[in-house]
C-alpha positions in Angstrom: 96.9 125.5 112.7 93.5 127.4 112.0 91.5 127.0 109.2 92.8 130.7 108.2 96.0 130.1 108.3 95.9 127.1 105.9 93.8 128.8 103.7 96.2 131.7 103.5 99.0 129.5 103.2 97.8 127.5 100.4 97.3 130.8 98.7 100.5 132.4 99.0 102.0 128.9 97.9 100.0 128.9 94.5 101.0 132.5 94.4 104.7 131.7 94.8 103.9 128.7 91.6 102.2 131.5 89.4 105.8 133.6 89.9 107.8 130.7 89.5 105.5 130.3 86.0 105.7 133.9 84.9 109.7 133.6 85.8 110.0 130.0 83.4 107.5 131.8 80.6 109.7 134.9 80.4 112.7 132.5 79.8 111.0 130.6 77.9 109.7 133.9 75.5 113.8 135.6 75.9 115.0 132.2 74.6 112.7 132.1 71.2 113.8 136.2 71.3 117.4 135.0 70.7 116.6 132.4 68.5 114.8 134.1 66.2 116.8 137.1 66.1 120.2 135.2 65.8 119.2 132.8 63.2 116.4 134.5 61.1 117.3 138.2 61.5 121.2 137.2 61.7 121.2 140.0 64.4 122.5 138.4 67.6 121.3 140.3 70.7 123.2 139.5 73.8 120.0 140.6 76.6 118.5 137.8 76.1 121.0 135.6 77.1 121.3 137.6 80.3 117.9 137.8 81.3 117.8 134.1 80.6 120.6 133.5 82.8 119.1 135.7 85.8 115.9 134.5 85.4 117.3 130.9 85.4 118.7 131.8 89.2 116.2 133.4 90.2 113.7 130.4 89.2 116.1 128.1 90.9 116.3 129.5 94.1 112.7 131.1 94.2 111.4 127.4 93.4 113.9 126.0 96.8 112.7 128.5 98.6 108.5 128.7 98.1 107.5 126.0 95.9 109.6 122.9 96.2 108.0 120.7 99.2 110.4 118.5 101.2 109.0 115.9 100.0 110.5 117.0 96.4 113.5 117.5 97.3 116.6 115.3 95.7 118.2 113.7 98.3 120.5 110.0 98.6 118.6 108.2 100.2 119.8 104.5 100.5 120.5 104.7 104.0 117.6 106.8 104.9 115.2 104.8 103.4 116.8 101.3 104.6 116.0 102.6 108.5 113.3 102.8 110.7 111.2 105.4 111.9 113.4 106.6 114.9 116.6 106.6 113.1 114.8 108.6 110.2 113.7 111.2 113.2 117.5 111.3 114.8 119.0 111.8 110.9 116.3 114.5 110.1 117.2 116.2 113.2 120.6 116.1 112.5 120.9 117.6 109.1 118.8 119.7 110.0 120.0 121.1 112.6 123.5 121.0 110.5 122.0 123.0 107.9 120.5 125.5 109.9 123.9 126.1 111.4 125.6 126.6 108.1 122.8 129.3 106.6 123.1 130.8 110.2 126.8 130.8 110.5 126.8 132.1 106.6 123.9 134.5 106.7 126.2 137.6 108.2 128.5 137.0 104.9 126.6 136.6 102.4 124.5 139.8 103.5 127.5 142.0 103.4 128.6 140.1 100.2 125.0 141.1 98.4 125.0 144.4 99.8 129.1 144.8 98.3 128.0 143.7 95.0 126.2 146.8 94.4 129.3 148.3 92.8 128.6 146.0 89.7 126.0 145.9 87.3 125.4 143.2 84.5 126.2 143.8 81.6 123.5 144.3 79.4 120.7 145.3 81.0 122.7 147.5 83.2 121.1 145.5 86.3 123.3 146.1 90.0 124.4 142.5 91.3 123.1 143.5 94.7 119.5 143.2 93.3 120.4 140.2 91.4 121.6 138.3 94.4 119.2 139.8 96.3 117.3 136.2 96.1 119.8 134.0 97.9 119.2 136.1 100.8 115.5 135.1 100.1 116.6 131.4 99.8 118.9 131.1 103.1 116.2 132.9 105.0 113.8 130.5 103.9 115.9 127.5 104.4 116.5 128.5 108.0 113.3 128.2 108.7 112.1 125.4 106.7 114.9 123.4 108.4 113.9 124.8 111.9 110.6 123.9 111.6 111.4 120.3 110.0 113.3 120.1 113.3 111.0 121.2 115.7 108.6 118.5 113.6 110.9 115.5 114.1 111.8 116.2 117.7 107.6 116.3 118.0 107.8 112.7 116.9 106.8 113.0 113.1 109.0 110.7 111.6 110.0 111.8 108.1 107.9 109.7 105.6 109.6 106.8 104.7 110.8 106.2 100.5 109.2 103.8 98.4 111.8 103.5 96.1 108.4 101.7 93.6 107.1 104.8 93.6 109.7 107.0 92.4 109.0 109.9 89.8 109.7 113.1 88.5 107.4 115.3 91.2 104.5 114.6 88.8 
């Protein structure tokens, strides 16, 4: 890779966090919305809730899809970690060559399932589903090719970092 192209990855990945941020912080400021008006104004408002809920997808599968390494991923790993490095490859390449079958094979559907979902809006904010499930399209896309190139990695010869179960944490 050039020097370019890490830079400009590296960008658009802190971008991706700073979305990811703004998504969590508009939860975060809908949430003390509904508390407030529910218990002090004894008012409840039922937007909030909503936007909370989409925003809580959306932050979910925006985060799998730009901002979570593979490294943070959850994952069993008792078997994988108790093997080698050339059994860590083979099992790499397997699931992921599994997974980018499933997206694949599942890709046609869920588009036309997005795109049927137009016919609905939420409920309060008068949002149409299409839009709202707009992002798993984002997700599967981004998984296919995450996977593929994890793939084409491991058939290289990387072999997936090995676990040190000692060194366990939250990400942080």
């Amino acid at each position: 890779m050039t020097a370019f192209a890490r830079s400009t990855g590296r960008w658009l990945a802190r971008r991706a966090e700073n979305v990811a941020a703004a998504m969590l912080a508009a939860m975060f400021a809908a949430f003390l919305l509904q508390i407030a008006f529910r218990y002090l104004l004894n008012l409840p408002i039922g937007w909030t809730h909503e936007l909370s809920a989409i925003l809580w997808i959306w932050l979910v599968l925006w985060g799998a899809s730009f901002v979570v390494s593979e490294r943070e991923e959850i994952r069993f790993d008792v078997i994988y970690g108790a093997v080698g490095p050339g059994a860590r490859r083979i099992m790499c390449i397997i699931t992921a060559t599994a997974l980018v079958a499933l997206y694949s094979v599942s890709f046609p559907a869920v588009v036309d399932y997005v795109i049927f979902m137009k016919v609905q809006s939420s409920s309060y904010l008068n949002i149409r589903f299409d839009l709202l499930f707009a992002i798993y399209i984002v997700f599967a896309l981004a998984a296919i090719v995450r996977y593929i190139w994890i793939a084409w990695q491991a058939m290289r010869g990387a072999a997936p970092d090995e676990i040190d179960t000692t060194q366990a944490s939250s990400g942080v």
